[in-house]
C-alpha positions as a printed NumPy array, in Angstrom:
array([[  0.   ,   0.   ,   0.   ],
       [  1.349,   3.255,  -0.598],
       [  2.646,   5.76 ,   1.74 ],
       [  1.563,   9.228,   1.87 ],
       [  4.012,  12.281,   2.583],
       [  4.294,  14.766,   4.928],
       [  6.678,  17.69 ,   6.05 ],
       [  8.564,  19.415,   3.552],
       [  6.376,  22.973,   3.592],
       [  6.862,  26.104,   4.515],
       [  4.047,  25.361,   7.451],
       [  6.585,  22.569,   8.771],
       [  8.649,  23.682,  11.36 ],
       [ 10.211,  22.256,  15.026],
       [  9.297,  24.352,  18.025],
       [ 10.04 ,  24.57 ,  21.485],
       [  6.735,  25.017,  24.145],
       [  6.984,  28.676,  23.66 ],
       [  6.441,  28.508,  20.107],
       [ 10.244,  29.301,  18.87 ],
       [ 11.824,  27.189,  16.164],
       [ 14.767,  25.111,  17.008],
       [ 17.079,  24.424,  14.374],
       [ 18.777,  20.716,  14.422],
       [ 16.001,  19.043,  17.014],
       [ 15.253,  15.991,  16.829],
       [ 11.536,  14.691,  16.701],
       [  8.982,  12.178,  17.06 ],
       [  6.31 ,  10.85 ,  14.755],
       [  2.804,   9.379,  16.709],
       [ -0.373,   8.386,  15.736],
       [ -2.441,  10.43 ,  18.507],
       [ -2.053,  13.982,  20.134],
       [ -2.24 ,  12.406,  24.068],
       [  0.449,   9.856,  25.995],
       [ -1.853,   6.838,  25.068],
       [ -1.078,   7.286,  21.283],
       [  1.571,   4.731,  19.667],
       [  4.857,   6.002,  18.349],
       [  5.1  ,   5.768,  14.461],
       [  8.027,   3.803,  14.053],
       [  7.802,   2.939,  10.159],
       [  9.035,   5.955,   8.703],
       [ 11.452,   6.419,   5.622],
       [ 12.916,   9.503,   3.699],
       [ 11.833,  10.326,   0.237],
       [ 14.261,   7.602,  -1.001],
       [ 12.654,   5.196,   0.876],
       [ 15.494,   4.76 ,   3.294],
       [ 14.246,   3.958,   7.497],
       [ 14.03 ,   6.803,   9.442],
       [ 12.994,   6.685,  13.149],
       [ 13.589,  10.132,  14.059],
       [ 13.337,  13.53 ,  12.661],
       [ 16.038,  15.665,  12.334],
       [ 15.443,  19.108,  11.97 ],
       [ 17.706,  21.739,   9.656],
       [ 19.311,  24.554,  10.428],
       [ 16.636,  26.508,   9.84 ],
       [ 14.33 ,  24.948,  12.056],
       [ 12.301,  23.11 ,   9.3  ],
       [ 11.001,  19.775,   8.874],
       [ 12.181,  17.783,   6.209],
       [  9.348,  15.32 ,   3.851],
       [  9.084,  12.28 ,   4.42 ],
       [  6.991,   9.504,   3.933],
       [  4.207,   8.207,   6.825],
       [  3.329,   4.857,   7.021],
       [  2.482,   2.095,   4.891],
       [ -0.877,   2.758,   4.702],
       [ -0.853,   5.018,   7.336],
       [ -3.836,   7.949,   8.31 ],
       [ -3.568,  11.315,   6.421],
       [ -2.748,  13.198,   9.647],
       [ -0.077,  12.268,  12.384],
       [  1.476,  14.13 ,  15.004],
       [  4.995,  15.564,  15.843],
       [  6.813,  16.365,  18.825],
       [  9.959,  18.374,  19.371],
       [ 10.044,  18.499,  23.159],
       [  7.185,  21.099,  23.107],
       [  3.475,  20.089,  22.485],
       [  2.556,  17.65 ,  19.935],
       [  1.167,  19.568,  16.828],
       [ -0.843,  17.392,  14.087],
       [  0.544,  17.359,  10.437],
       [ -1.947,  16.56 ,   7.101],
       [ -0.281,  14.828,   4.011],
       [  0.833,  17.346,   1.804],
       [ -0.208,  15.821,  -1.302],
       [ -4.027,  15.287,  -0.358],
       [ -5.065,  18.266,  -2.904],
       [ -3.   ,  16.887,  -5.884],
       [ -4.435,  13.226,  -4.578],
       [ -7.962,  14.681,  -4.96 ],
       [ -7.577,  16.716,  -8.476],
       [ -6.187,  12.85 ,  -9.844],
       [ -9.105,  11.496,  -8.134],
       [-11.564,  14.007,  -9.778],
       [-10.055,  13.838, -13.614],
       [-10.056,  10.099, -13.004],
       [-12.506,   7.748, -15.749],
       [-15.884,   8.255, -14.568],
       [-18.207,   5.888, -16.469],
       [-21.004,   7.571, -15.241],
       [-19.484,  11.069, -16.909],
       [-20.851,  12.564, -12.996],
       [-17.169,  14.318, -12.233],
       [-16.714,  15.482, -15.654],
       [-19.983,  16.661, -16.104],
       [-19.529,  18.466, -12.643],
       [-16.193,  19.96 , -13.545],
       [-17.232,  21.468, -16.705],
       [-20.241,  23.179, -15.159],
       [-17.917,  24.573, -12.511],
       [-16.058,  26.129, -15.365],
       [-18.767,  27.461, -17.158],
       [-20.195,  29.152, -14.115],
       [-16.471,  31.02 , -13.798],
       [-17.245,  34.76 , -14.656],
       [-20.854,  34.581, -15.224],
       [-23.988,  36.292, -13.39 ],
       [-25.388,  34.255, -10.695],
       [-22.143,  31.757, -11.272],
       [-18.885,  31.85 ,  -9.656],
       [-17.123,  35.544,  -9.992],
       [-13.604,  36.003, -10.661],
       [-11.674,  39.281,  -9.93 ],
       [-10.365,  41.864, -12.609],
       [ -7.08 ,  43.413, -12.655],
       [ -8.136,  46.177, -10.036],
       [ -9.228,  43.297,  -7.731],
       [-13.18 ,  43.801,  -7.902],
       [-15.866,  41.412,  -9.445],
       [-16.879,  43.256, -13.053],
       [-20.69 ,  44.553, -13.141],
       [-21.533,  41.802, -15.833],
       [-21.28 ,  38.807, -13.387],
       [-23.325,  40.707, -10.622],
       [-26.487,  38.787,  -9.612],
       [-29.005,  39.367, -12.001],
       [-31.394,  41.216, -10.152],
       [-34.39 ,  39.996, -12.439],
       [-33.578,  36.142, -11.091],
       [-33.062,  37.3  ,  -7.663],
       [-36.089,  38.069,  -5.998],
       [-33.832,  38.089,  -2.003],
       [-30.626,  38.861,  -1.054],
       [-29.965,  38.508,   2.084],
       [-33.493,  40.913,   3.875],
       [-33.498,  42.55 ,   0.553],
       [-36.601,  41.953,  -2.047],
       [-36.336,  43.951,  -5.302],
       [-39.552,  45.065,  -6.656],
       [-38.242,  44.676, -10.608],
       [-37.433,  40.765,  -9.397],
       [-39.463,  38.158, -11.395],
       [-41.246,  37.178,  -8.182],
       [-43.06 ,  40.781,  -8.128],
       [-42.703,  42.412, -11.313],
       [-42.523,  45.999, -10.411],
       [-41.293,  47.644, -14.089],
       [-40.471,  51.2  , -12.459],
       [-41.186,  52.623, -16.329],
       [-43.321,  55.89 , -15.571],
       [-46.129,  54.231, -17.323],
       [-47.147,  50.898, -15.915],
       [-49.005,  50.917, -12.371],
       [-46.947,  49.118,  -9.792],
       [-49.301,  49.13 ,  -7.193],
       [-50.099,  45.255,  -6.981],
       [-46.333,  44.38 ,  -7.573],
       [-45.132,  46.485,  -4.657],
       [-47.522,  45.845,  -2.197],
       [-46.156,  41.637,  -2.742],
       [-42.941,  42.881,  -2.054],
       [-44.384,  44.226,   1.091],
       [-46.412,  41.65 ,   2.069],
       [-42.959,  38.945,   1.604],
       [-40.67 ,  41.464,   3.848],
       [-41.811,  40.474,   7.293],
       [-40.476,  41.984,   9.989],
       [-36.821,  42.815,   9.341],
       [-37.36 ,  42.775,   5.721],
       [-36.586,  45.685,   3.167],
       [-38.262,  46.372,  -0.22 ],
       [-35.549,  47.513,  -2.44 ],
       [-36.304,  50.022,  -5.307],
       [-33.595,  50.36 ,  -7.864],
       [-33.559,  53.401, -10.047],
       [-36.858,  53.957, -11.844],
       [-40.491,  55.881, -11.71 ],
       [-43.012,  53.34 ,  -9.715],
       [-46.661,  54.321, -10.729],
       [-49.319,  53.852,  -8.185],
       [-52.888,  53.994,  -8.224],
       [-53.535,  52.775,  -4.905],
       [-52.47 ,  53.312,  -1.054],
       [-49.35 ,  51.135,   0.111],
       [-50.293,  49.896,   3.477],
       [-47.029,  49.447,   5.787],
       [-46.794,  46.443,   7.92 ],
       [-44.266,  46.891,  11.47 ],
       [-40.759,  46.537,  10.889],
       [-40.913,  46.909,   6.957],
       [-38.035,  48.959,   5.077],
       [-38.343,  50.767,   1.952],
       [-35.429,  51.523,   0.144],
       [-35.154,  53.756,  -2.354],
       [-32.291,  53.83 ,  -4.835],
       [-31.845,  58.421,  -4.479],
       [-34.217,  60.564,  -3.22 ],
       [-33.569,  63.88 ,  -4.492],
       [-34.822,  66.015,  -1.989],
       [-35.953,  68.254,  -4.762],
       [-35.525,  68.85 ,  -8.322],
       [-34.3  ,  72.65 ,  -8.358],
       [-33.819,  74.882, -11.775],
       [-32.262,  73.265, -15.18 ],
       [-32.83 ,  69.726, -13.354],
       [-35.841,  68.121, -15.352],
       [-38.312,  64.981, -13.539],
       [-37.241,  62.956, -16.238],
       [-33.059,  63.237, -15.258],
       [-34.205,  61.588, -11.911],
       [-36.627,  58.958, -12.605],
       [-35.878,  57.372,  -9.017],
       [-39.347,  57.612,  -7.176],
       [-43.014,  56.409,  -6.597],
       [-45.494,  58.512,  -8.6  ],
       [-49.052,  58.717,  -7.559],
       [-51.056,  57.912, -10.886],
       [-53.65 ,  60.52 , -11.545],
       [-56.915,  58.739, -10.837],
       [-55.397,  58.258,  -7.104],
       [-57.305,  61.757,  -5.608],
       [-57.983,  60.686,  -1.968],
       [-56.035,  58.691,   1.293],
       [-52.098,  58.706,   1.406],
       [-49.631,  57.55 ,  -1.28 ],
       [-48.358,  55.26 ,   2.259],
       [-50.   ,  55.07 ,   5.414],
       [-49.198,  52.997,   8.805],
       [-52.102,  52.232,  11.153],
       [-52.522,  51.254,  14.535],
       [-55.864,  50.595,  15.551],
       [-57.286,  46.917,  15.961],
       [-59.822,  47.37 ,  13.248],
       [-59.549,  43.844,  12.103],
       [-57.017,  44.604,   9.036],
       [-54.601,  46.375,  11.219],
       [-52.617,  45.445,  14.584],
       [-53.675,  47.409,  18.036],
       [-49.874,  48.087,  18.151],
       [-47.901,  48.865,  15.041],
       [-44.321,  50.983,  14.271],
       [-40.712,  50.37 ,  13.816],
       [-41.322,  50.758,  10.207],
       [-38.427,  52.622,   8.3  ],
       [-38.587,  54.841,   4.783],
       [-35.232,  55.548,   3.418],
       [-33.459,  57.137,   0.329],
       [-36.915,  57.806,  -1.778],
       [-39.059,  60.111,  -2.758],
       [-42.817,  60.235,  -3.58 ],
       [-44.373,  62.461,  -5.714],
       [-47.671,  64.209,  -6.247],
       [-47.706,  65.84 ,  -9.254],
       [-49.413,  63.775, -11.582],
       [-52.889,  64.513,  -9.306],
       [-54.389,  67.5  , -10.205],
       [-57.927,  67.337,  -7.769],
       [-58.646,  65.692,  -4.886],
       [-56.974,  65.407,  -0.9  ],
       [-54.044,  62.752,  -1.449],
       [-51.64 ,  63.083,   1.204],
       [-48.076,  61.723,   1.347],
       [-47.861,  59.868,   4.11 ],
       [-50.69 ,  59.421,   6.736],
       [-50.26 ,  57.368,  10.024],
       [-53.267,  56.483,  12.772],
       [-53.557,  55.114,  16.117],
       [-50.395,  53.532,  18.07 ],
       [-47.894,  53.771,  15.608],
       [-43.979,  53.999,  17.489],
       [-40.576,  54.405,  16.514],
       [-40.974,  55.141,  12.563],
       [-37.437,  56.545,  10.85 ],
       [-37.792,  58.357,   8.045],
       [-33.813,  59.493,   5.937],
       [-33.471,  61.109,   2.799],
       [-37.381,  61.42 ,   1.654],
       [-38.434,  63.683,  -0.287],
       [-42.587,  64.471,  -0.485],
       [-43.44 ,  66.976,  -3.01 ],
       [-46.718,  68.1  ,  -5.079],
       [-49.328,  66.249,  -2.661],
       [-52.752,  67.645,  -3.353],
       [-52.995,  67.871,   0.753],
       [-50.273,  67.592,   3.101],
       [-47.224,  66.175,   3.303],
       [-46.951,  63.87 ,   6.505],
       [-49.524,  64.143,   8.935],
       [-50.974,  61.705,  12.027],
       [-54.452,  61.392,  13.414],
       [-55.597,  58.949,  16.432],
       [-57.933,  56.08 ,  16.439],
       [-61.051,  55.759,  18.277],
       [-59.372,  54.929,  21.615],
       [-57.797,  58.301,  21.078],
       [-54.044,  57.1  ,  20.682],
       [-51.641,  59.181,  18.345],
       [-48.49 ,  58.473,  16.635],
       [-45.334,  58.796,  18.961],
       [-41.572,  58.948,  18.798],
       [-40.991,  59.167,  15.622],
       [-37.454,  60.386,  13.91 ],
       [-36.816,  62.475,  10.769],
       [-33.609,  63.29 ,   9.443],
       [-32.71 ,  64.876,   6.697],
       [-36.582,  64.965,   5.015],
       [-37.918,  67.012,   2.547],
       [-41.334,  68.576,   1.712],
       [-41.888,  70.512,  -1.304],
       [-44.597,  72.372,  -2.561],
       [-47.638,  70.836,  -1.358],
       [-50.901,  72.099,  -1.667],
       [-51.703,  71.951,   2.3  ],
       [-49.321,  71.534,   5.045],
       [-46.022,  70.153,   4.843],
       [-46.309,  68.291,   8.246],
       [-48.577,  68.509,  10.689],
       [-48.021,  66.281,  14.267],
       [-50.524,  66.071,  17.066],
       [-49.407,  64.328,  20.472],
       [-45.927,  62.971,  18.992],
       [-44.389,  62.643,  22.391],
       [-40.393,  62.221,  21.668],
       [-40.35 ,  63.405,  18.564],
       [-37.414,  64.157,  16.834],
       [-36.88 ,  66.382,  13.518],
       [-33.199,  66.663,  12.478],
       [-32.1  ,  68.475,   9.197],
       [-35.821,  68.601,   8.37 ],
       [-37.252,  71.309,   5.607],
       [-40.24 ,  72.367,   4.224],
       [-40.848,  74.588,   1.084],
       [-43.526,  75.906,  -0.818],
       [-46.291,  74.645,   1.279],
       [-49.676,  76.467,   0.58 ],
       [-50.27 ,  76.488,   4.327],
       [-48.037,  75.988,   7.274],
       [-44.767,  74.545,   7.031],
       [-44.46 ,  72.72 ,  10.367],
       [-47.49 ,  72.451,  12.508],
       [-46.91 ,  71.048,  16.423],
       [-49.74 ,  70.611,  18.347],
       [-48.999,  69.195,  21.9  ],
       [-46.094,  66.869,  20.57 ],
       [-44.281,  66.325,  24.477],
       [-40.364,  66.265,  24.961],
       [-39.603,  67.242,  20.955],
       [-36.413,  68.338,  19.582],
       [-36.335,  70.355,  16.144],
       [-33.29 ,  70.307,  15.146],
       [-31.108,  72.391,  12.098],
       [-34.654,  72.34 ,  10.363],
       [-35.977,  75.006,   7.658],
       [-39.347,  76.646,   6.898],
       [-39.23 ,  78.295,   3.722],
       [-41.706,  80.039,   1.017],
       [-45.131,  78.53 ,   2.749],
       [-48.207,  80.026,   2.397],
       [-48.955,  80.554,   6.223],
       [-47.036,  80.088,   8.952],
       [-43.173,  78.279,   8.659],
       [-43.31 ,  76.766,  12.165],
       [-46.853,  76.68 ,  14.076],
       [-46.708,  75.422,  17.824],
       [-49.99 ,  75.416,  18.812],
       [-52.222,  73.584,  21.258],
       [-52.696,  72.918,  24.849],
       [-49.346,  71.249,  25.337],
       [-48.992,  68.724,  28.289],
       [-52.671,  67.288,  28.879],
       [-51.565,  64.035,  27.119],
       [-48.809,  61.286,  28.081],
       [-45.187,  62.139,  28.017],
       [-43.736,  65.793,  29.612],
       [-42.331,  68.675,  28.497],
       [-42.368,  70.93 ,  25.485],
       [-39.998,  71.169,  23.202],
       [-36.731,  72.519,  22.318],
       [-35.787,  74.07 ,  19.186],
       [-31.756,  74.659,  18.086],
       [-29.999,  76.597,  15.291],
       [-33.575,  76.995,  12.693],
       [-34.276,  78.722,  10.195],
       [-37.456,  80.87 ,   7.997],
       [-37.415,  82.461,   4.779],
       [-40.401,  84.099,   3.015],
       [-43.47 ,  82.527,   4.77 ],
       [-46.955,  84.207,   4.092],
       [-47.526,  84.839,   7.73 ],
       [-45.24 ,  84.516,  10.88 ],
       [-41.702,  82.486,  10.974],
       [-42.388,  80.904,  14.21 ],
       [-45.394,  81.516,  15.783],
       [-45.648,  80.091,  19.249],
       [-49.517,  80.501,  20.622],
       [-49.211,  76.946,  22.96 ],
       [-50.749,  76.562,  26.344],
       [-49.242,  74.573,  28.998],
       [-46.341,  74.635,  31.909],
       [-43.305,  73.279,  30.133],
       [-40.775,  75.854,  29.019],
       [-40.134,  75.998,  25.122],
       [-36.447,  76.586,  24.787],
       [-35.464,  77.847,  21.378],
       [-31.596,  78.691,  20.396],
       [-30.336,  80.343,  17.334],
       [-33.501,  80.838,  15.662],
       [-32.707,  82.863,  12.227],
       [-36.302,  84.217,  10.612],
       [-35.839,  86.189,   6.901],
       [-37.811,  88.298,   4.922],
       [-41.137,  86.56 ,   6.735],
       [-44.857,  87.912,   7.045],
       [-44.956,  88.041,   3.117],
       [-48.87 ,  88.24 ,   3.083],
       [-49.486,  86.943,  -0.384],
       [-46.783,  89.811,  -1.743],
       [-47.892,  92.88 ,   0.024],
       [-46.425,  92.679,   3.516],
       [-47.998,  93.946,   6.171],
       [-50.992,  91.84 ,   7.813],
       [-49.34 ,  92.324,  11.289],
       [-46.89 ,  89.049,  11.123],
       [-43.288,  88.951,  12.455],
       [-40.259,  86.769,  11.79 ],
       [-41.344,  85.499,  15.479],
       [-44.771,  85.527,  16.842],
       [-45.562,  85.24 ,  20.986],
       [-48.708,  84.805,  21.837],
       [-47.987,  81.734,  24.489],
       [-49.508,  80.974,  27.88 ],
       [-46.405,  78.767,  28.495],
       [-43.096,  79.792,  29.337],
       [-41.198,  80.517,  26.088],
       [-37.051,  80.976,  26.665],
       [-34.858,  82.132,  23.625],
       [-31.134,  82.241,  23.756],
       [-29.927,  83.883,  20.465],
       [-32.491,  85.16 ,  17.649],
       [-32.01 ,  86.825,  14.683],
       [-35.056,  89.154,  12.402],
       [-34.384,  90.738,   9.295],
       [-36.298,  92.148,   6.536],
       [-36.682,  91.802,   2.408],
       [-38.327,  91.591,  -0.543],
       [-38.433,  88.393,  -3.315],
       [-35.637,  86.886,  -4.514],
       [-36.005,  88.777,  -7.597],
       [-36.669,  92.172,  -5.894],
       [-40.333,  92.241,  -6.514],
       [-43.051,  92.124,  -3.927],
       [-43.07 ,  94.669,  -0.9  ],
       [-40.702,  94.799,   1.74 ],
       [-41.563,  91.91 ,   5.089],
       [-42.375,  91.347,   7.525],
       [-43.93 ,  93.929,   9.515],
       [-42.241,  93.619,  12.94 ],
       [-38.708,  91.821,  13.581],
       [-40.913,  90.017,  16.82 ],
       [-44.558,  90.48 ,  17.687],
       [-45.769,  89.189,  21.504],
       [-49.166,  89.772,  22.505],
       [-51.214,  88.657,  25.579],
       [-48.028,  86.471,  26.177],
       [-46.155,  84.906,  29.729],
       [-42.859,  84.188,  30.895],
       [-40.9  ,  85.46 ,  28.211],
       [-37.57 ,  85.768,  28.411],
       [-34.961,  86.651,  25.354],
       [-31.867,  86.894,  25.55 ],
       [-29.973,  88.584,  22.676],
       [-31.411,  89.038,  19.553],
       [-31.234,  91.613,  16.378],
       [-34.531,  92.428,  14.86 ],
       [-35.114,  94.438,  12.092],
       [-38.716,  95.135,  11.119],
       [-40.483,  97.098,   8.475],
       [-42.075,  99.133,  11.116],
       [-40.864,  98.236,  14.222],
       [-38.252,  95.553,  15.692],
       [-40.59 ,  94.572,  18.811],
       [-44.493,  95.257,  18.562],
       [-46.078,  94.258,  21.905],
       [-49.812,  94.822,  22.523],
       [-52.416,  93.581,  25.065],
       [-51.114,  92.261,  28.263],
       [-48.008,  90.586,  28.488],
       [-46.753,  89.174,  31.848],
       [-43.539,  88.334,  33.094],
       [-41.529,  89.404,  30.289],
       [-37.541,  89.996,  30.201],
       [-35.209,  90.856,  27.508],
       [-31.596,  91.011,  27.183],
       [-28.923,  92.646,  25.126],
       [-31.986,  93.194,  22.411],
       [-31.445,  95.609,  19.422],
       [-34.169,  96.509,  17.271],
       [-34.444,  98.526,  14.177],
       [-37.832,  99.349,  12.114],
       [-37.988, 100.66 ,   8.249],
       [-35.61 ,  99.812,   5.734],
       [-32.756, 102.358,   6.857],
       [-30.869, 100.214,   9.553],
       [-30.985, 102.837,  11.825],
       [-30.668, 101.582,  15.514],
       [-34.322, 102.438,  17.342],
       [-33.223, 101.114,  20.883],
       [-30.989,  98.835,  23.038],
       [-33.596,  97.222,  26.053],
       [-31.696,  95.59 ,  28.54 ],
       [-34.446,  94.453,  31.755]])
């Protein structure tokens, strides 16, 4: 029987029991890593001469040799330190003669020439290029593969989304949805998904858009970013996507953790009607919205209602989202206790940009109003009469151009609104003529309002047309617990207008200026 060798390799070396080679040892050759294992005593050197030692070279390796007649493919050494096993170094060549050996069934050969067909194909086995990357052409075809991994593509065969600007998706989305399950994201590569129907969200779903544009500005046409869901024109009422949670016997008492990423939905093909972008009801928690865009709705943008039971969306998260030009709102939240908008803008609204009503322990963050019909930011309502405490707090925001006030702040309640670097521009715009009695910021609170750094200043269009806005720099009326604490505004006719009663209110290192002259009117310091 023939005798397989071993040693020889680069891998083959005598150590000590600290790990260090040691040149010239001398070894042993057993059958078993543990004292009960037998010594291998039929050993010879690759000439077939005895050997029953090893003799290690000056460099610390081991030299080939040949096991035992017979013998097992692995054996064990030892050179004073621990035994180490050793595998016959020829098993791979052993196993390519086994595999190119006569088959008379033609299985091996048959196997072997697949395996070589599949080399540098889609879906096969991919081989590198010169840079050291697989090449686009032997990428999965996405068409035959329906999963990877969590992710379901909507073009896949198994759902046969086309994404053409023509053909309604609808039914071939909402089976991707329905096969994500909880965990599971619905991948949409670059195209213009059609809809004619609402696309109800199940808890922990994903979609994933391939770019969301968060707008297409001047010499950018729709067609040069055909990555988004279109609502078809017959769809005139409900939400392009909505999220329930109300046990109404489609929906579950408890829904949320659903996440919207990288996409965009658009509007504009529905001229009449009250489509909204997306609408959520009832118990809905923890929903993460990232790079979305929602522009041209017929109604609002995002907004949230309750269920019978009276329960409201809550903690939600919004980064970087934007809302363009729709013909209502751009968001409007009721009771979102722990809300969070980060990088968040609205533009071109009809009617108010951000709209707040009693939304407990919420943090605006870096977010824009800009160009809306009414208000930019509304906070409104009897705040704190619902689960969940405090107000809100509101850092480093920004107006521009809103029909009415910047930031108007007319909430009831206990919990201090704290609001730092708040820019408002060019505000109270009125439709074009100014006036109208709006400010960059509005007070008219019965809740303690506290302002560290705030910044009013006047203008006209972008193009120098329209009159100059807004009428006062900051307007508080019938307003308590105030307190601001350095601030430039510049008003067309006056910095600070207060009128009614106004209790408890302090200001600090304030400079205000009225007309379009810049000249200083007064320095208050209480």
């Amino acid at each position: 029987m023939a005798r397989l060798m071993f040693g020889g390799t680069a891998s083959d070396v005598a150590e000590d029991v600290s790990g260090a080679r040691v040149p010239g040892a001398t070894g042993t050759v057993w059958f078993g890593p543990d004292e009960t294992a037998e010594q291998v005593l039929d050993l010879t050197d690759l000439s077939g001469a005895p050997l029953s030692e090893l003799v290690a070279d000056d460099d610390g390796m081991v030299p080939a040799f040949y096991g035992p007649e017979g013998g097992p493919e692995r054996l064990y050494l030892d050179f004073g330190g621990n035994r180490v096993a050793v595998v016959a170094n020829d098993v791979g060549e052993r196993f390519s003669a086994h595999l190119l050996a006569d088959d008379p069934h033609g299985s091996r050969e048959a196997a072997l020439s697949e395996l070589e067909a599949q080399k540098g194909a889609a879906n096969g086995l991919a081989t590198l290029d010169e840079f050291g990357t697989v090449p686009q052409s032997q990428l999965p075809d996405m068409a035959k593969t329906p999963q990877m991994l969590d992710w379901l593509n909507v073009k896949a065969d198994a759902f046969g989304a086309v994404g053409d600007g023509e053909t309604d998706d609808t039914e071939a989305i909402r089976a991707a949805i329905s096969s994500a399950g909880i965990g599971g994201v619905v991948y949409f590569p670059k195209g213009v998904y059609r809809i004619s129907q609402t696309l109800d969200l199940p808890r922990g779903v994903t979609l994933q858009g391939s770019h969301s544009n968060l707008m297409v500005g001047p010499g950018m046409a729709d067609e040069d970013f055909p990555c988004y869901i279109q609502a078809l024109p017959s769809m005139t009422t409900g939400a392009m996507i909505q999220i329930i949670g109300d046990n109404d016997g489609t929906h579950p008492a408890i829904n949320g953790e659903q996440r919207i990423f990288n996409l965009m939905l658009d509007g504009s093909k529905v001229t009449t009607g009250n489509l909204d972008g997306i609408y959520a009801k009832g118990n809905v928690q923890n929903v993460v919205m990232r790079d979305v865009c929602i522009r041209k709705m017929p109604n609002n943008g995002i907004i949230t209602g309750s269920n019978a039971i009276e329960e409201w969306p809550y903690s939600w998260r919004l980064h970087s989202v934007m809302v363009d030009n729709c013909h209502a709102n751009g968001i409007v939240f009721e009771r979102q206790t722990d809300l969070s908008l980060i990088d968040v803008q609205v533009i071109g609204c009809w009617a108010t940009g951000i709209k707040l009503i009693n939304s407990a322990n919420t943090i605006v963050e870096a977010c824009r109003a800009e160009w809306c019909g009414g208000h930019g930011f509304w906070i409104t309502g009897a705040w704190g009469n619902w689960p969940g405490s405090g107000s809100m707090t509101m850092n480093a925001c920004s107006t521009d151009r809103n029909g009415f006030d910047g930031v108007r702040i007319d909430a009831t309640g206990n919990g201090p609104f704290i609001i730092n670097a708040l820019n408002t521009r060019r505000d109270g715009r009125n439709g074009g003529p100014g006036g109208g009695g709006y400010a960059g910021l509005t007070l008219m609170n019965r809740a303690p309002v506290v302002i560290n750094g705030l910044g009013c200043y006047v203008g006209t269009d972008d193009q120098g047309t329209a009159n100059t806005s807004p009428q006062y720099g900051m307007r508080v009326e019938n307003a308590r617990d105030v307190t601001v604490i350095g601030a430039y505004l510049h008003g067309q006719a006056a910095g600070i207008y207060e009128a009614g009663v106004n209790e408890r209110t302090k200001y600090l290192a304030i400079t205000t200026v009225a007309g379009n002259n810049f000249a200083e009117d007064r320095i208050q310091a209480y």
